[in-house]
N, C-alpha and C positions, 0 to 999 in steps of 0.2 A: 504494500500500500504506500503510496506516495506519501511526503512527508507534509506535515500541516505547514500551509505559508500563513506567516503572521505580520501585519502593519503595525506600529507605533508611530504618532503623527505627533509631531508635539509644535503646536499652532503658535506659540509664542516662546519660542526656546531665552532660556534667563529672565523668563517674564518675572520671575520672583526675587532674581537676582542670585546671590550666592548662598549656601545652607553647605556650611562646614562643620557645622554641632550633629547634626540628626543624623540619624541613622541612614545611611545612602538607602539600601533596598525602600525604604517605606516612604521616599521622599516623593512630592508633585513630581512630575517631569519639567516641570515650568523652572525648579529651583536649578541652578548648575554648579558643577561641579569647580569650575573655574570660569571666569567672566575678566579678562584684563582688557584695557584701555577701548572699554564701552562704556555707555550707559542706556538707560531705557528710557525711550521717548516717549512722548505722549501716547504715541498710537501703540505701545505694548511692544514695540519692539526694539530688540537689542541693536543698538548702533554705535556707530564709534565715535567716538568724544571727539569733540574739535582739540585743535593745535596748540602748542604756545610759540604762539607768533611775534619775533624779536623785534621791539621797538626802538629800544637805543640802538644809536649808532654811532654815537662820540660824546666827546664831552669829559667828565670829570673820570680820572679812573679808577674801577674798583680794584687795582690790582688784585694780588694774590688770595682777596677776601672770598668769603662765603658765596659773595653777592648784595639783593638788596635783601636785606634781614626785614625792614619795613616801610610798607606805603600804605600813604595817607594823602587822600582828594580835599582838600584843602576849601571850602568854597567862602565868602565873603559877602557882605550885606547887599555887596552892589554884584552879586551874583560872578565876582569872577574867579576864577578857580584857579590851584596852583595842585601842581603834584610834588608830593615830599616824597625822601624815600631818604633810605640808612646804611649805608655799606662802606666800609673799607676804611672807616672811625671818621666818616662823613657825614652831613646832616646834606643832603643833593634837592634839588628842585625841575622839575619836567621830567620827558617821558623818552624824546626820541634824542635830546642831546640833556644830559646831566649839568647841572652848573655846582658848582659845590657853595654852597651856603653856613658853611661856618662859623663860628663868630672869631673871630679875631683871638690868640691871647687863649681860646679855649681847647683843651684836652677830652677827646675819646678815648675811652679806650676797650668801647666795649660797643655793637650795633643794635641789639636788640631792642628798640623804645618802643612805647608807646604813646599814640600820636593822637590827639583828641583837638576839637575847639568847641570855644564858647565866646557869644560876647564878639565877634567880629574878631577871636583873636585865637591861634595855633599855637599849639601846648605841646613839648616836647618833655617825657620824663624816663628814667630810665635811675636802677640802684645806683646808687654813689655818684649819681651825675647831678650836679646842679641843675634844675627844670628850666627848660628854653622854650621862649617864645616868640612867634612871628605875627607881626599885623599887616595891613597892606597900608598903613599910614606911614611905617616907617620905611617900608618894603625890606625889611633885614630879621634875619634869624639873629635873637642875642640872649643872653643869660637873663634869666628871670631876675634877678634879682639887682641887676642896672636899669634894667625897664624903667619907663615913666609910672608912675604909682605903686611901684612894689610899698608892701607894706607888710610886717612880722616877719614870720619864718617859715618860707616854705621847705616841708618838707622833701628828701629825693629818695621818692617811692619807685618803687618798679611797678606797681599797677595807680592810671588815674582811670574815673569814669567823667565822662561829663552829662551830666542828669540832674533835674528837678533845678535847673539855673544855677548850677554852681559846681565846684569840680570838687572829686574827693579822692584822698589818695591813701595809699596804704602799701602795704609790704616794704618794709621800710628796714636796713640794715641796724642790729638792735633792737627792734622795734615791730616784732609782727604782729602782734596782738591792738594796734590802735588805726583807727579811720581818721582823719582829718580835712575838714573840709575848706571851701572860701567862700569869702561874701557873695551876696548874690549877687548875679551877673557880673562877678569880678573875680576873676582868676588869677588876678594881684593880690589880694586884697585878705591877709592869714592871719586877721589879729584883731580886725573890727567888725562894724557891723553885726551878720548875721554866721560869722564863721565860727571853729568849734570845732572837736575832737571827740570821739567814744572811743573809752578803754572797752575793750572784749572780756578781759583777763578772767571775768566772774560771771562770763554768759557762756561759755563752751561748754560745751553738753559733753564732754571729757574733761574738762578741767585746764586743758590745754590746744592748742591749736595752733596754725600761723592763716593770714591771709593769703591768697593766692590772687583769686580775681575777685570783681565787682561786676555789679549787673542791676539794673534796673528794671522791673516788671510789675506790670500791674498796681502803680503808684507804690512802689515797695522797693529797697533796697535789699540788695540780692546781696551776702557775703558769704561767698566761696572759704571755706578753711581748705586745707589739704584732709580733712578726714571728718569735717562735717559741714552744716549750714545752716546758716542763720536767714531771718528773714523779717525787717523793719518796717511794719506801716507807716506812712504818711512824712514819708522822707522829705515832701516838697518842703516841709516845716522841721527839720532834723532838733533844735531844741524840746519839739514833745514826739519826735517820732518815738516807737515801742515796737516792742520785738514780739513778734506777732509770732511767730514759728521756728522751731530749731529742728534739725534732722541730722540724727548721729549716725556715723559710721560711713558715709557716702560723703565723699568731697570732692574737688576740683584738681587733675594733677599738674593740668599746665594754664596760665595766665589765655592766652591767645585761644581754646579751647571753646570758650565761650559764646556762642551766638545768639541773638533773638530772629528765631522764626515762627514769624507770622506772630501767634499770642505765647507763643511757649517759649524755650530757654533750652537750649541742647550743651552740653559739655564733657570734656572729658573726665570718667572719674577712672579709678584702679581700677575698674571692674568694666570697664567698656564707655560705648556713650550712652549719653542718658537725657531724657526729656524732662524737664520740671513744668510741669501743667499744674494751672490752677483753676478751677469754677468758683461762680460764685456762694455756690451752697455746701462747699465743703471747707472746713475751717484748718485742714491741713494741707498738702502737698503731695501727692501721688506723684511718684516719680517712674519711669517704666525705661528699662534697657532696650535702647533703639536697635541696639547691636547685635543682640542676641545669636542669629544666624551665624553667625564671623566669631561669636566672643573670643574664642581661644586665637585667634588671628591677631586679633584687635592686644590681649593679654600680652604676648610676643611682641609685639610693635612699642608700645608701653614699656616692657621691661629692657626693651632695645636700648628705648630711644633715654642719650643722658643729657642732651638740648633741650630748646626750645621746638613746642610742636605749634604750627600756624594751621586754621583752619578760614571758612568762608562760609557764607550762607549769597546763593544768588538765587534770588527770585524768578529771573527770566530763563535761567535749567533747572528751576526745581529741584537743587541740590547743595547739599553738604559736604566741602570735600575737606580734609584733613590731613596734611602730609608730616609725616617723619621721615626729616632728613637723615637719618642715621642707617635707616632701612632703605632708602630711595625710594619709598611708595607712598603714594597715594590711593587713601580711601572714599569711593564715592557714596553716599548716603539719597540715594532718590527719596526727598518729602513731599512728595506728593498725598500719599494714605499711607495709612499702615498696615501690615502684614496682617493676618487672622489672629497672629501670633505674636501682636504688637509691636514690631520689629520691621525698619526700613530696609529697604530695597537695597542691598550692596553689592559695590562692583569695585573691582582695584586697578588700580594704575602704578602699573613694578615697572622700575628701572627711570623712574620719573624726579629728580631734585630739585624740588620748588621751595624756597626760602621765605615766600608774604605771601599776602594775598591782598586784593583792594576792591571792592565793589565801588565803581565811580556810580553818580547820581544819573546817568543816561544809560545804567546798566553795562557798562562795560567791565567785565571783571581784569584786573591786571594782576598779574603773576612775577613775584620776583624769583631771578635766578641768577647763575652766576656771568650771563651773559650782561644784565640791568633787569631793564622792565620790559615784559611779555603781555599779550594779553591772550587771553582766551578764545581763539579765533583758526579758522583754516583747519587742515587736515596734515598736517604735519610739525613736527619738533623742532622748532629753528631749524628747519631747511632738510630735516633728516626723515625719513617714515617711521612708523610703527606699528607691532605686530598684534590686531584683533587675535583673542583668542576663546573660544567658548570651548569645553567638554561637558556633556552632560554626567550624571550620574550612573551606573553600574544598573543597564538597563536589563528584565529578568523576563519580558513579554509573556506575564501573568503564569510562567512556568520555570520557576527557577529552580527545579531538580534537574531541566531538561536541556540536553545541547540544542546549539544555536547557531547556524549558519547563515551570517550575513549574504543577502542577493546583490541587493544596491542597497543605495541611498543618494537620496533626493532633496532637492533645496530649494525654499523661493528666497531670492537675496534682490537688493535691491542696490545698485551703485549707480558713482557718476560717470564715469570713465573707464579706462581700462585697471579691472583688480585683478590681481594673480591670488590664487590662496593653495588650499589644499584640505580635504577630509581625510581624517583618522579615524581608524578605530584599532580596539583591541580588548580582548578576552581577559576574563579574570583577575582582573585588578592590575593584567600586567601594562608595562608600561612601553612594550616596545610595538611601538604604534604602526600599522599596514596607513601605506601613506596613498592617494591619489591626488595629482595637481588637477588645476581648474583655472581657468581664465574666465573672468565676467567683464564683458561688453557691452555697457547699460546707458540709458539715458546721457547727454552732456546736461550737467543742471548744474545753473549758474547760482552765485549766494544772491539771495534777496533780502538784502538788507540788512535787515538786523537777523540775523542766519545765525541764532540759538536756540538748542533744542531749547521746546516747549513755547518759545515764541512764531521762528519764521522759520525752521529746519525746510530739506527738501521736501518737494511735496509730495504728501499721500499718495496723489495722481502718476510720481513716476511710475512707468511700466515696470511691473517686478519681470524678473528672470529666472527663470530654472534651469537650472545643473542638475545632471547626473550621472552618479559611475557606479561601475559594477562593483559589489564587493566581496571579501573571500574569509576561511579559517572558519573556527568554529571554538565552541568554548558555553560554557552556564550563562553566562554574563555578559552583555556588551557594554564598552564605551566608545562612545561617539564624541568626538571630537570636529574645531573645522577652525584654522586659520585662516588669515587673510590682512596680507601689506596693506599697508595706508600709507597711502605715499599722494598726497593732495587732495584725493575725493572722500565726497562723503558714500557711507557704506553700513547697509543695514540686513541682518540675518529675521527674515517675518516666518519661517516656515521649514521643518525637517520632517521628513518621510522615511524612516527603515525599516526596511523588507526581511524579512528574516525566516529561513525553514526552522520547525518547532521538530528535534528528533526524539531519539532513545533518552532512557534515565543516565543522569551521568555517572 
């Protein structure tokens, strides 16, 4: 008797994104096994992330540095904008030529700041650095404390926020246990008015703590500890705000971690990332691991990484991306919904070294690297390709006592131009993959405009294309694999088809 043929279709291959916790046999098909330098667009399917596209191209140098460690869109009452960025113990201004902006007489010796305004005026803070600030009245970067109006002592914290009209700072060498704020709408201004300090020392739900980040939500100050968090109502008035909530054992591990998306608060703690949502009928803080899928992934990267870790929140891809430079990866978080299983959509980007991130005010995200300032844009790595990769999970076609002989397998893909790729598969977890190449010859599609997923990506309407090759071997178990260079077009996987004879017990 012939052997039984059997199809698996899987309609939106990585539609779930990645599932490295669960047990492969019992997983969706939708979840994949690996997903690098994609993400998932609106329309469900798996596509490959845009470029970082090299902006500078002279101007001040970052020599031997990291790169740009940070950038900050700068914008001004009378609506004009400046780009700051930080590398190579530079305080720099613009995008495609650097100008080094300095102050005279002053010493770096360290790039990681952070960059905030208020009040028509650009606040530069960073540990053991005197706080510098820029206006466009005097059009110069200079030390805070020659400024026109300085007044008391500012402190030089490694985290400021600027929220509720006035700037608060913390994590302070000696000193991690106190917040300090300035007058309202005066970021000079640390000794009158409405300025002022909270000791912690006697509110850490352990006894002890240090500050990490700040955050503002929901008319409420957000204070990150390294191992727990606090949370201050009616901060707009900080002489009667009150500590509305504390939550032990869950903290903050990196300053730059912290994002507000949409009404929530995403961060990193030791244990993955994490959502802090609030409604308004519950008088605590439900916090829920975004990460879940990935944790062990995410744990690794974390115990990597002994830097500073940058993340982003962009609205126009509906995504969270997070990179650890010490690992070269990047993590991408699709917040669009969440999983069944309360957990964002993840997709990684390996071999990738981004140092800042900047969302500008017309949505253009910029990426520092060790070239300057990138932005988010095109299909290739300053000028280089890179390799889409998807494998599904250890596929069993509802018989996994029974061998399994691949016929074909089949694809609808969707490109702009000419993509080379190749499908893999292989048997029983092994890893030495039967290869077939593939050339896709699709659509020419031009960027429209503002050409980011979720906004203007290629259109739905291109014509998809199917590929198909014969396939061989045999084995309990398949994996199915399928690469594919990016080298300039955009490129998206809507569809897999495999055919498989159902035999003998194995």
């Amino acid at each position: 008797m012939a052997n039984q043929l059997q199809n698996i279709t899987i309609a939106a291959p990585a539609f779930k994104g990645l599932n490295t916790q669960d047990s492969p046999l019992s997983l969706d098909h939708t979840y994949a096994a690996v997903a690098d330098h994609c993400v998932i667009d609106k329309y469900g399917r798996m596509g490959a992330r845009k470029g970082i596209d090299v902006l500078t191209t002279g101007g001040a140098s970052l020599g031997s540095s990291v790169g740009c460690v940070s950038i900050f869109e700068y914008t001004d009452t009378a609506a004009n904008t400046t780009v700051f960025s930080t590398g190579n113990s530079l305080i720099l201004s613009g995008t495609t030529t650097l100008v080094d902006e300095t102050p005279a007489a002053y010493t770096i010796t360290a790039d990681d700041w952070k960059i905030v305004s208020l009040a028509d005026k650009c606040y530069f803070f960073q540990r053991d650095h005197e706080p510098l600030v820029y206006s466009t009245g005097t059009g110069a970067v200079e030390a805070m404390t020659g400024a026109t109006g300085y007044s008391g002592t500012v402190q030089e914290g490694n985290e400021v926020l600027s929220a509720f009209g006035r700037l608060w700072v913390a994590d302070i060498t000696g000193d991690k246990h106190t917040i300090y704020w300035s007058d309202l709408l005066n970021g000079l201004n640390w000794d009158g008015g409405t300025s002022g300090s909270l000791d912690l020392t006697s509110v850490w739900p352990r006894g002890y703590d240090e500050v990490v980040a700040l955050a503002a939500h929901n008319n409420a100050l957000v204070i990150f500890g390294k191992h727990s968090i606090l949370v201050y109502d009616g901060a707009d008035s900080p002489s009667t705000m009150a500590l509305a909530d504390t939550i032990d054992s869950v903290g903050c591990v990196s300053r730059d971690t912290v994002q507000a998306v949409g009404v929530d608060l995403l961060f990193l703690s030791n244990g993955g990332l994490r959502s802090l949502g609030r409604t308004i009928q519950e008088e605590s803080l439900p916090m829920t691991d975004v990460s879940k899928n990935i944790r062990n992934d995410m744990l690794d990267l974390i115990n990597l990484q002994t830097g500073y870790i940058k993340s982003i929140y962009s609205p126009e891809n509906a995504f969270y991306l997070i990179s650890f430079t010490d690992a070269e990866t990047v993590v991408c978080f699709d917040v669009r919904g969440l999983l069944e299983n309360g957990s964002y959509r993840a997709t990684v980007w390996p071999s990738v070294t981004i140092e800042s991130f900047c969302r500008a005010d017309d949505g253009t995200l910029y990426i520092g690297t060790a070239s300057g300032i990138c932005q988010y844009d095109g299909y290739s790595d300053e000028g280089t390709n890179y390799v889409l990769r998807y494998y599904s999970h250890p596929l069993a076609f509802g018989a996994p006592n029974n061998l399994k002989q691949l016929k074909n397998i089949s694809a609808t893909l969707i490109g702009g131009s000419l993509i080379s790729g190749a499908f893999k598969w292989a048997y029983d977890y092994q890893e030495n993959y039967a290869t077939r190449t593939f050339n896709l010859v699709g659509d020419t599609i031009a960027e429209y405009g503002v050409a980011e997923y979720g906004v203007a990506e290629y259109s739905i309407s291109a014509r998809p294309t199917r590929t198909r090759t014969n396939a061989g071997g045999s084995g309990s178990l398949v994996t199915i694999g399928m690469e594919a260079t990016i080298d300039g077009s955009p490129f998206s996987l809507q569809e897999l088809n495999i055919q498989s004879t159902i035999g003998r017990l194995a």
